[in-house]
N, C-alpha and C positions, 0 to 999 in steps of 0.2 A: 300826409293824407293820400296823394296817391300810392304809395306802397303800400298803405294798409287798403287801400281801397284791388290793389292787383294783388295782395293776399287773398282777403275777401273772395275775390273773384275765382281763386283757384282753387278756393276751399268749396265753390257751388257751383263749380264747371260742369259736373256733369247732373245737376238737377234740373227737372221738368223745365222745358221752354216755352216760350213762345213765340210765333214766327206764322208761321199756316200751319201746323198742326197743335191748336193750341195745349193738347193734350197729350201733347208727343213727347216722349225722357229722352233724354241726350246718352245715349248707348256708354253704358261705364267700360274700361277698358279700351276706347276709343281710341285714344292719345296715346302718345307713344312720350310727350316732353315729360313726366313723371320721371321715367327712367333714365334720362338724359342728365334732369337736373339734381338726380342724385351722384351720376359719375361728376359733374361738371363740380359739383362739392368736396366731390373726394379730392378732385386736381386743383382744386381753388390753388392761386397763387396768390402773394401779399403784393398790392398794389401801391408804388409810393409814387409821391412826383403831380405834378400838374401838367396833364397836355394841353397846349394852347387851344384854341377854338379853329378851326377851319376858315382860310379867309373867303371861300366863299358862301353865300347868303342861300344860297339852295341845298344847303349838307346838310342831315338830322347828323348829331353826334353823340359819342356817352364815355363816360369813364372808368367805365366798368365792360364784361362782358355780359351779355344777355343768360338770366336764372331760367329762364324757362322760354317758350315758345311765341308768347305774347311779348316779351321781348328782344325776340331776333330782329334780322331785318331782311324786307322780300326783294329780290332778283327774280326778273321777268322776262321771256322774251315773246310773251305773247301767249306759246305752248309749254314750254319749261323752264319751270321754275324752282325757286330753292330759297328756305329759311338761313340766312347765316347768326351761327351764335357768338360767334367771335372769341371763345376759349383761347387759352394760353398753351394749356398743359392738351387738351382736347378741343377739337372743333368737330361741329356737326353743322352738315349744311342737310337741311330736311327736303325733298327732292320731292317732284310735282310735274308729272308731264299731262295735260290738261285731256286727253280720252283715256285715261284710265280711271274704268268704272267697270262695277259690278252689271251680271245681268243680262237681257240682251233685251227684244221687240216682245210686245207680250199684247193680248185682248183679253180685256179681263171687263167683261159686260153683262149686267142682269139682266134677265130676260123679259118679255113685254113693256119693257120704259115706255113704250105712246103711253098705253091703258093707265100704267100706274100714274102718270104724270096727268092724265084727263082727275081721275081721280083724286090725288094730290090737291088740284085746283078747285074743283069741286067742295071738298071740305074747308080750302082755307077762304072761298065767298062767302062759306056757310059760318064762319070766324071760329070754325073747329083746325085751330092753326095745331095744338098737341095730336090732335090723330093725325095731321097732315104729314108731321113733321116726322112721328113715329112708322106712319107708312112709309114713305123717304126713304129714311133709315133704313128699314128692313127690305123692302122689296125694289129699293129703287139704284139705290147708292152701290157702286160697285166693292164687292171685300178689297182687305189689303191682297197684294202679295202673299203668296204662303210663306216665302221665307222675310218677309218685307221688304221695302223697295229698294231698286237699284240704288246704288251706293258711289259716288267720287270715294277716289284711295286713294295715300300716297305712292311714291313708284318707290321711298327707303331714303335708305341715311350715306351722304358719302360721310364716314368719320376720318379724322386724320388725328393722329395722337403724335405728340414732340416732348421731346426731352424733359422731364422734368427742371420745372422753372419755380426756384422758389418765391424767389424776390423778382419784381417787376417794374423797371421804370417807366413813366409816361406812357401807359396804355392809353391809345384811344380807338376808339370803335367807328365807323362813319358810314354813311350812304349818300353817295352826290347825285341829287336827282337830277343834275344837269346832265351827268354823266352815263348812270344808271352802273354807277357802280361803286360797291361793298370792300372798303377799306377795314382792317385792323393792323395796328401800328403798335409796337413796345420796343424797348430795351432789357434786354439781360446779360450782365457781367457786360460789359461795355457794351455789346453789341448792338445792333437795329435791325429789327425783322419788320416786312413789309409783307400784308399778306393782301391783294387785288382779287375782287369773284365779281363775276357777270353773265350772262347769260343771253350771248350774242344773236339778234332775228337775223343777223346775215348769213353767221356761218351754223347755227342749229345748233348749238352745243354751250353748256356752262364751261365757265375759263376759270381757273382757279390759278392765281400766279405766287410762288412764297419766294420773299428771297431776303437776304443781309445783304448791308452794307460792308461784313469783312468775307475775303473768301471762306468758301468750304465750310460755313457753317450750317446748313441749311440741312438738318437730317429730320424722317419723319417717317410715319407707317400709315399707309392710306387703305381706304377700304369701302367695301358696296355692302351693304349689309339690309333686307327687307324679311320681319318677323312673321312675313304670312307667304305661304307658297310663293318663295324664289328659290332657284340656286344660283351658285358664284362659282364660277370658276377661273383658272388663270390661263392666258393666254402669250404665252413666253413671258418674259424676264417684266415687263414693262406696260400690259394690260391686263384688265377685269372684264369680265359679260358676266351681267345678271338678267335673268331671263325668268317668267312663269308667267302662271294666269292668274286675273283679278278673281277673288271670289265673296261672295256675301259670307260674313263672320255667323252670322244666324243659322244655324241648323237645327231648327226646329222640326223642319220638313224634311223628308228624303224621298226620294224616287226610289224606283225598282232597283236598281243600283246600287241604293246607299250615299248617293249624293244629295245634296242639301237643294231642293229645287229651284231653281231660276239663280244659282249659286253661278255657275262659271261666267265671266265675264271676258272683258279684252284678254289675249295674250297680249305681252309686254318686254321689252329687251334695253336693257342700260349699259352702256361701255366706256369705259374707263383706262385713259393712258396717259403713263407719264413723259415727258419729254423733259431731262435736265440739264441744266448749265453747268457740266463739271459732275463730280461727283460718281456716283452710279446707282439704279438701279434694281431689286432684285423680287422677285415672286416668290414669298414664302409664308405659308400655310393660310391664305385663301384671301390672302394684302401684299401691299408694295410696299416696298423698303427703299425712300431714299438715305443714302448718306451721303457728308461730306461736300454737297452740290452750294453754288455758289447760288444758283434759282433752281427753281423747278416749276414747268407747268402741269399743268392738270386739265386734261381733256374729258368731259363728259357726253355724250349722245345718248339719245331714248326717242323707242319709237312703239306704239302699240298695232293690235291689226284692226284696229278701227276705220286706219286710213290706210295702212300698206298689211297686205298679208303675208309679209317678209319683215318684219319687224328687225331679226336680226342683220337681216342683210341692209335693209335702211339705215339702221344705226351704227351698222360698219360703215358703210361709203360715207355719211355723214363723218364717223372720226376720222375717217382715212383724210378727206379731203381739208379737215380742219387743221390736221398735223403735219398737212402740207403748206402751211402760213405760220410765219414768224410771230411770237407773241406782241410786238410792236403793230403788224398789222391786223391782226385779231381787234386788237383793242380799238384801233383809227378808223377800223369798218364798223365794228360795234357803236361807238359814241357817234360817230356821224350819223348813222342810220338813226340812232333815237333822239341827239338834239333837233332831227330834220321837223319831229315830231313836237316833243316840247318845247322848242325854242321858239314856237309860234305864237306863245302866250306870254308876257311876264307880268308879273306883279308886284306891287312895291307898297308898302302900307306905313312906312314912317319908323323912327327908329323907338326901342323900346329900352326898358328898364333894365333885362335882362337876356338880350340879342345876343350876347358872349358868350352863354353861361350853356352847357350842356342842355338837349334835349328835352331831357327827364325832370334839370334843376327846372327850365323853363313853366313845363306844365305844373310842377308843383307852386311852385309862385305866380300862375296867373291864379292857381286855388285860393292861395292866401292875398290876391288882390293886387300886385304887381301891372303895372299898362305893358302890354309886348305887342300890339298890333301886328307885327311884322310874323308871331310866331301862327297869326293867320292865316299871311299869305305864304309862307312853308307849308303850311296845312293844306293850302285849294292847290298849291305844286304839286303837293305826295297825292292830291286825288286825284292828279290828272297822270302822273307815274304811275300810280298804278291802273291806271285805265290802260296805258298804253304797253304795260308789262303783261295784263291779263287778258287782252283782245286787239289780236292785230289779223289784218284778213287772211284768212286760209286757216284761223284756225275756231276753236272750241268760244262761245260768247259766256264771258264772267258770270260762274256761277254765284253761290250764296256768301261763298269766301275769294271770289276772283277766279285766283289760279291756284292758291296756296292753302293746302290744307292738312292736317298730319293724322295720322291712326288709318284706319280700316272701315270705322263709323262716325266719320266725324260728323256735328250736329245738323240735323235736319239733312243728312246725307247730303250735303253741299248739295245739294240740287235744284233746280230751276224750280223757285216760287213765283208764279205769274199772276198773284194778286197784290203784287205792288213791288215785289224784292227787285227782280230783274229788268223791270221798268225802270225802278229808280238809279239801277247801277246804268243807265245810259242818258238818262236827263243830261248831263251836263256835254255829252258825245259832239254834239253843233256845235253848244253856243262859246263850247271851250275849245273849239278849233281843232277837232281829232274826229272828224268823218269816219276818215277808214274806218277808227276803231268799231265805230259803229257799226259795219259790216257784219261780225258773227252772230251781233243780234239777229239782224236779217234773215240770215242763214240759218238760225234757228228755227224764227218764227215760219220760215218756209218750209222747216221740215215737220212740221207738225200736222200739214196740210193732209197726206192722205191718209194717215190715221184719225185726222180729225174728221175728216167726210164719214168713214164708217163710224164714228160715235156721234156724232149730229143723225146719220140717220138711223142707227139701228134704238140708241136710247130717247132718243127725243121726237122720232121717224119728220127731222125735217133735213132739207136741203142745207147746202154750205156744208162749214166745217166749224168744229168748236173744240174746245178742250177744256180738262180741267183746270182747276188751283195751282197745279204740280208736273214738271215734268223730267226728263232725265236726259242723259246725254243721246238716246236711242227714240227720242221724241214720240213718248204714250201720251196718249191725251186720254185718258179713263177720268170718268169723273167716280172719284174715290173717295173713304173716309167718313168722317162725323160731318151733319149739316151744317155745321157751324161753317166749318171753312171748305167741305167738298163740295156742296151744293150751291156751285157756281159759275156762271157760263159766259162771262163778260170779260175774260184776261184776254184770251186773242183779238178782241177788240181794240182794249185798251194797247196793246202792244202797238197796233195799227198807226194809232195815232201817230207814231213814230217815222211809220213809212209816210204819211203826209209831210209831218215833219220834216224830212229830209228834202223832198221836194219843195217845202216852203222856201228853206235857209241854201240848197242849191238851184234850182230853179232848172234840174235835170228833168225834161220832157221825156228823156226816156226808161231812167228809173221811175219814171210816175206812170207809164203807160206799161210796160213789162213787168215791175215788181210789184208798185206798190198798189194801184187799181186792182187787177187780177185776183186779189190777198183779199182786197177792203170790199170788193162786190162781193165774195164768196161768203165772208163775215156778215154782211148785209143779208144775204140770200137765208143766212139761220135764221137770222132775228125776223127776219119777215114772216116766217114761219111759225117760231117758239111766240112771236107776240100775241097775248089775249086779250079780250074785250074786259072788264071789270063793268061787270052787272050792273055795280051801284052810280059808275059814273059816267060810262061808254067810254069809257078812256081806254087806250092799248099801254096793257103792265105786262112786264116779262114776271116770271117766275112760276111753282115757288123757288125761291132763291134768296140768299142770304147777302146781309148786310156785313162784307168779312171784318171783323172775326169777332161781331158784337152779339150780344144776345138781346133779345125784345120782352118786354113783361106783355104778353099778348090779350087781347080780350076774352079768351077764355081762362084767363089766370094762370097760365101756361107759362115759363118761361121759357121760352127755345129761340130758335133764330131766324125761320125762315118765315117770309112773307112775300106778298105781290108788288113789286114794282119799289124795290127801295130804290134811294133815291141815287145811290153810284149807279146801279143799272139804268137808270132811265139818262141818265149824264152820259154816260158810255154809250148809249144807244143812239142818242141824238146828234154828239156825236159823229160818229161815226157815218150816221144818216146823211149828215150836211157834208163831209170830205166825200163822202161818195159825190156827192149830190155835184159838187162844184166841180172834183176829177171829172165826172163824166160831160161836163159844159166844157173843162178847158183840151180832153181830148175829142169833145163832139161824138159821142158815140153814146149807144147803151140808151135812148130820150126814154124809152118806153119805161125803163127799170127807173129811169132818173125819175120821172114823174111817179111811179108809184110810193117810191121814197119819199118825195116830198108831200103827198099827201097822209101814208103814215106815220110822219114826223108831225104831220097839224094834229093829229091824233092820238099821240103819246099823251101821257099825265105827263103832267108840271117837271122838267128836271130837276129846279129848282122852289122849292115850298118854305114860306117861313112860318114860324108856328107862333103861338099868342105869348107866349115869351122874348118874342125876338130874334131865336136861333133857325137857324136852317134846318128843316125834317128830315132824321133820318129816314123815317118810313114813311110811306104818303099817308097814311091811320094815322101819324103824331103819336106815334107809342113810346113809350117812354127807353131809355135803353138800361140795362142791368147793370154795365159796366160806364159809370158817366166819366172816368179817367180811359175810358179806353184807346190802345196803342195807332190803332188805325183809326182816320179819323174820312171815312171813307163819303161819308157825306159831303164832301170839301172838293171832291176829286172837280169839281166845275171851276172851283179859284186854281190852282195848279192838281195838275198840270194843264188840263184843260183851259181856252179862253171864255166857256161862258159867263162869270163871275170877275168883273173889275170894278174899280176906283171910277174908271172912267165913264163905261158903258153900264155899270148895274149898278149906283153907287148903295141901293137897297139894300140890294144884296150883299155887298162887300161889307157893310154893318153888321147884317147877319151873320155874314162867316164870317167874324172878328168875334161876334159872342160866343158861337161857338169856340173857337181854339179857347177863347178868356177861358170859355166853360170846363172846359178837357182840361188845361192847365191846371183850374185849379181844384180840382179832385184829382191830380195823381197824372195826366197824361205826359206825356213824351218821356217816360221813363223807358224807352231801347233808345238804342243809337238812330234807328233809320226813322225811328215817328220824331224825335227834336229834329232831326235835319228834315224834312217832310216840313213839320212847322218852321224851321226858317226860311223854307221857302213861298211857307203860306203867307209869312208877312213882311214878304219882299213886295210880292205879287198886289200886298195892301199897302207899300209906300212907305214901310214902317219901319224905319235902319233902326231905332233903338230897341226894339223889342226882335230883329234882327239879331243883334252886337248882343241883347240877355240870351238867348237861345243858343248860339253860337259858344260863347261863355261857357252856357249848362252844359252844352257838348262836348265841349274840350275839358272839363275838373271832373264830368260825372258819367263818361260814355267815352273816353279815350285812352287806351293801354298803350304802354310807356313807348312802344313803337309805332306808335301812332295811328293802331289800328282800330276801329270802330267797333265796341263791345255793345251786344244785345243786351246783355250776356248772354254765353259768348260772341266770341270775333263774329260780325256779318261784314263785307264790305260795302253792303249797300247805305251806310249811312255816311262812310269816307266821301262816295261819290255821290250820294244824295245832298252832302253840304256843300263840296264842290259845286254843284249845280248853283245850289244858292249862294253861295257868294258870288258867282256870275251873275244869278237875278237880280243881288242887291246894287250892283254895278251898272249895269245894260237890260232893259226888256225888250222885245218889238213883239208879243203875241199879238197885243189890240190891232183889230183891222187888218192883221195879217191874210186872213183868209180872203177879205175883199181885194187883194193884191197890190194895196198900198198900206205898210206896214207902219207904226208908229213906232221911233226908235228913242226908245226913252233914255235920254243921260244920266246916271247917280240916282234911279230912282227912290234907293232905300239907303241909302250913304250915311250912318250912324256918325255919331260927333265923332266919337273915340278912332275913325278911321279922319282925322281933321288933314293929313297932307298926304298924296298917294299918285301913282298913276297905273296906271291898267291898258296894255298894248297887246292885239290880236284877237280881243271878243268877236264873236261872232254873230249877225244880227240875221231875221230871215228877211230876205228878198236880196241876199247874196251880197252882204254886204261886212266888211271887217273894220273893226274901231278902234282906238286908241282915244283915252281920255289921262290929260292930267287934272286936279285940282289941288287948291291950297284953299285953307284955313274953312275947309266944307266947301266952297266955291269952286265951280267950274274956272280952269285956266286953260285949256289948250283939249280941243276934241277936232281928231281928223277920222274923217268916213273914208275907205276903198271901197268901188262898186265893182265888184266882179263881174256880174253881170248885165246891166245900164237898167236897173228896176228905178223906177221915179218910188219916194219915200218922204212920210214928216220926219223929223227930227224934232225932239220936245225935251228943252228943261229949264225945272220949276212948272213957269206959268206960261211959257213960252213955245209956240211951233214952229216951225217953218216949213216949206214942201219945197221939196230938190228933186229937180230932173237929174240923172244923172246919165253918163256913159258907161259901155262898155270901157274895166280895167281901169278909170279915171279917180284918181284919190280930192276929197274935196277937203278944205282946212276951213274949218267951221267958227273958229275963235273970236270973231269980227261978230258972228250974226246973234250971238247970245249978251 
């Protein structure tokens, strides 16, 4: 079932998606793995033999090579990356350095937005929500792009081709995410070929090492190769430089010129050198020829002028100084630097059925009903590898694919969706002990700032800064597109939430006062402004604005999308109101802004409404919605990620949003990857491990491609790291009472039977505290707290509290008190 389900999937790879433009086609031509997996067919080799399984517990492995792109496997260093397919006859490592993108800074604003937005309002009190919505549209919403919008691209292919192999002993494929490093292994005619790839954050450059176990066998033809504006040339006996510029594939448009507009993007420079053990050597006709070599490595650098305007010259010093270390220390800098990161979490979930059995056997037998607990926590490992493969600081924060993406258009331009996509790829950033990684986000949402002041005030004419749905590596914030998902002004908010966040779980006084305040007033400072009165009730509703990405049956018989005050904006608003509200008490500054906030926080409509059915409203009207499976279940956003909605504090509420997901489920919802993970973390958040452990399930047989990457369809990574998150929720909470600055640190709150023996070391809880829990048989057996910082804290499980002072750096053993 799973291979016919990753047929399936490759036969409607490039049909209409959904994601934020719900109307938007997946650019055909896109993909480059088409052409790959037909040469990789032509060099098939016969595979005989049984490779053992790897002994250790953190490897994906396979026994076979990767058919297509959705089954290579990813190498990160943060900024470059690389797909390996693990061929025999051919290898293709697919190459990714994270600023290379189409396009450059652009303003693209319709004119009078106050007027037309006074107006907008006006018709939709009057419940003429279809002219509202069709005004919007026309005079309000900014056009696309003329040639469409900037674009993520790959930087190319390193290929390497080897001898033809007909017969193949013990092939196996591997990725040690202890290590963060991409193994393939075989035998031919007696011999043993070793091939090692990584992609080192110490020394900037992919490692590629091949060697045999008998001398001088080791011969191979290497190459750079990219099918859109590069050239290749060689640079004596024993290096490659590939060099051009990124360009939008779309030429619809041209300038005076003859060029495609808003087409040029980054320059870009890749370099490539061999160093071998024996053997030699040679440059001919635009690749490297080893022969006869006992090893050989493989040096890669890239660099774009994103960051340096020397690209070339960056990605020379970079190989120079890599080829000045021995591949023994390449690799001892590499693993060190990344266990420093991952080793800070482990996981352990009990032994399963099929724990031995290949990767791919695995997923197909948990389809067919197999127990593998274990192949879970592999799974919350690979989403925390590649966290830390696609965001380390100083560089680009995980786009809609991470770091890894192949073609020229690939879907939804890999780019920054900030109604919900790039949020959720940093949920799990805290609570799974990877700060740093957290960092690009930051860096992102900070550059969005002075672009976002001139669209707060030229389209909305208020203060702050805002953006849209969508943004790119060159951070526009245009609100653009269909109302359904362009007419949206609540994502830099919601982002916000995050920079509180960090300050919750570090208790850094000076990220709170520097970054993240500064950001959260400014956000505040819009909405103080875009907020209106609602005639009918005196209540303060944002909008018009959309419920993403649902549609409303409206009272004028209209179906469209946008209305006053749905109920994520008023969630996101309030929000945000209250971390302002409390930043500006715990730095004492700002009383005068603080008070007005807290007064139009009394004056907000309802965040959260339940309707005569029992469910939470999406709109404050009670309108019904078109899509009642739909993907976003955006009304929820108060249960996670937000804390206004718990078990503990609302338990009203918490009833209400449990009918809703019922409701969504069972019409069709959580069918992408990132809306089931989004729900298992809604019924973490309700205490709920076995409807948890079902979601989880659905996720892994019906939203998971054979390398373990998270299918929309297509690949998105935000559902990898959106379930990552929730299996930490299901494990450890402390939202509750976190913002009154004694946090409630909840043990095993949603701990499904089918996880019955387990332990869990390095969670992270907010008020600066780090955990380790064992239990057996569902039962808590051993829970020890680190306080980093000496924050007093409850601890609660079951039925159970306690409140602990603690110290500065002081670890407590908690086992006695439960």
């Amino acid at each position: 079932m799973i291979a016919l389900f990753n047929r399936c999937l490759l036969a409607t790879w490039f049909v209409a998606g959904v994601i934020g433009h719900v109307d938007a086609v997946v650019p055909s031509g896109a993909r480059l793995s088409d052409g790959r997996a037909a040469l990789l067919e032509e060099s098939a080799s016969e595979l005989t033999g049984q490779a053992v399984a790897p002994d250790a517990p953190s490897v994906m492995w396979y026994r076979q090579p990767a058919r297509n792109w959705n089954e290579a496997l990813p190498i990160g260093n943060g900024r470059l990356g690389g797909m390996v397919y693990g061929g025999v006859n051919r290898e293709w490592i697919q190459l990714n350095e994270d600023s290379l993108w189409s396009g450059a800074k652009f303003d693209h604003m319709m004119p009078n937005g106050p007027e037309v937005l006074k107006q907008a309002r006006e018709l939709m009190f009057a419940d003429r929500y279809g002219e509202a919505e069709k005004l919007i549209a026309d005079k309000f919403l900014s056009v696309r792009l003329p040639s469409g919008t900037h674009t993520y691209q790959t930087l190319g292919d390193l290929e390497l081709t080897f001898p033809d192999a007909v017969k193949v002993v013990n092939y196996r494929r591997d990725l040690d995410l202890d290590q963060a490093v991409a193994r393939v292994r075989y035998e031919v005619d007696g011999v043993g070929y070793l091939r090692e790839v990584f992609s080192s954050p110490v020394d900037q450059c992919i490692v590629v090492r091949i060697s045999s176990d008998k001398p001088g066998k080791v011969n191979f033809d290497a190459r750079l190769q990219r099918q859109h504006h590069a050239e290749v040339e060689s640079l004596g006996d024993a290096e490659l430089v590939m060099s051009g510029q990124a360009r939008s594939t779309n030429t619809r448009r041209q300038d005076t010129q003859g060029f495609p507009t808003h087409s040029q993007g980054v320059r870009f420079a890749a370099r490539m050198k061999i160093v071998p053990e024996g053997g030699t050597v040679t440059a001919m006709d635009g690749k490297l020829q080893v022969a006869g070599a006992d090893a050989a490595v493989i040096l890669l650098t890239a660099a774009t002028s994103f960051r340096d305007e020397d690209p070339l010259g960056v990605s020379q010093t970079q190989l120079a100084e890599a080829a000045g270390k021995a591949f023994d220390r390449l690799y001892r800098d590499h693993v060190t630097e990344h266990r420093r990161l991952f080793r800070r979490v482990s996981l352990h979930l009990g032994d399963g059925e099929t724990e031995n059995q290949p990767t791919d056997v695995r997923l197909a037998a948990l389809e067919q009903g197999h127990s593998d607990p274990q192949l879970y926590a592999l799974y919350f490992q690979f989403g925390r590898y590649l966290l830390i493969s696609s965001s380390r600081p100083g560089c680009s924060a995980a786009n809609l694919q991470g770091l890894w993406a192949d073609g020229f258009s690939p879907p939804w331009n890999a780019d920054y969706h900030i109604n919900i996509n790039i949020q959720m790829n940093y949920w799990m950033a805290q609570s799974c002990n990877l700060a740093e990684c957290h960092e690009p986000f930051f860096d992102f949402v900070e550059s969005l700032v002075p672009s976002g002041r001139k669209t707060a005030k030229t389209m909305f004419g208020c203060n702050g800064f805002v953006a849209g749905h969508t943004s790119d590596l060159w951070a526009n914030s245009s609100i653009f597109g269909k109302p359904r998902y362009g007419m949206w002004v609540t994502g830099p908010a919601w982002c916000l939430r995050q920079f509180w966040e960090r300050w919750l779980f570090s208790g850094d006084r000076e990220f709170l006062e520097e970054r993240a305040y500064p950001l959260m007033k400014e956000s505040a400072e819009f909405f103080v402004d875009f907020l209106v009165e609602d005639p009918s009730t005196g209540k303060l509703v944002s909008g018009p604005t959309t419920s993403p990405e649902n549609n409303i049956q409206a009272p004028d018989g209209s179906h469209g999308a946008l209305s006053m005050g749905p109920a994520m904006d008023q969630q996101i608003i309030y929000e945000l109101f209250t971390h302002c509200i409390l930043a500006s008490e715990v730095l004492d500054k700002d009383r005068e802004f603080r008070e007005q906030l807290i007064d139009l926080r009394a004056r907000l409509a309802d965040p959260v409404k339940v309707g005569a059915d029992g469910r939470v409203l999406e709109w404050q009207e009670g309108l019904e919605e078109v899509a009642k499976g739909h993907r976003h279940v955006s009304h929820l956003y108060a249960l996670h990620p937000s804390w206004q909605i718990s078990p503990g504090t609302t338990p009203q509420w918490a009833a209400a949003a449990r009918k809703t997901i019922d409701h969504r489920l069972a019409h069709g919802g959580g069918h992408t990857g990132w809306s089931r993970a989004w729900i298992i973390n809604f019924y973490a958040r309700l205490l709920d491990g076995e409807k948890c452990d079902e979601n989880l399930h659905a996720l892994l047989i019906k939203s998971t491609l054979p390398n373990f990457f998270d299918t929309h369809p297509p690949f998105q990574i935000d559902g990898n790291l959106g379930a990552t998150a929730g299996i930490a929720e299901m494990l450890l909470q402390s939202h509750e009472q976190a913002n009154d600055g004694l946090p409630v640190i909840v043990l095993l709150p949603a701990l499904p039977m089918a996880w019955g023996e387990g332990a869990v070391k390095g969670l992270r809880a907010r008020g600066g505290f780090e955990v380790d829990i064992t239990w057996k048989d569902g039962k808590l057996a051993v829970a020890k707290l680190h306080s980093r910082i000496g924050r007093p804290c409850q601890v609660r499980y079951g039925n159970k509290t306690i409140d602990l002072q603690t110290e500065v750096d002081a670890s407590y053993d908690l086992k006695d008190r439960f």
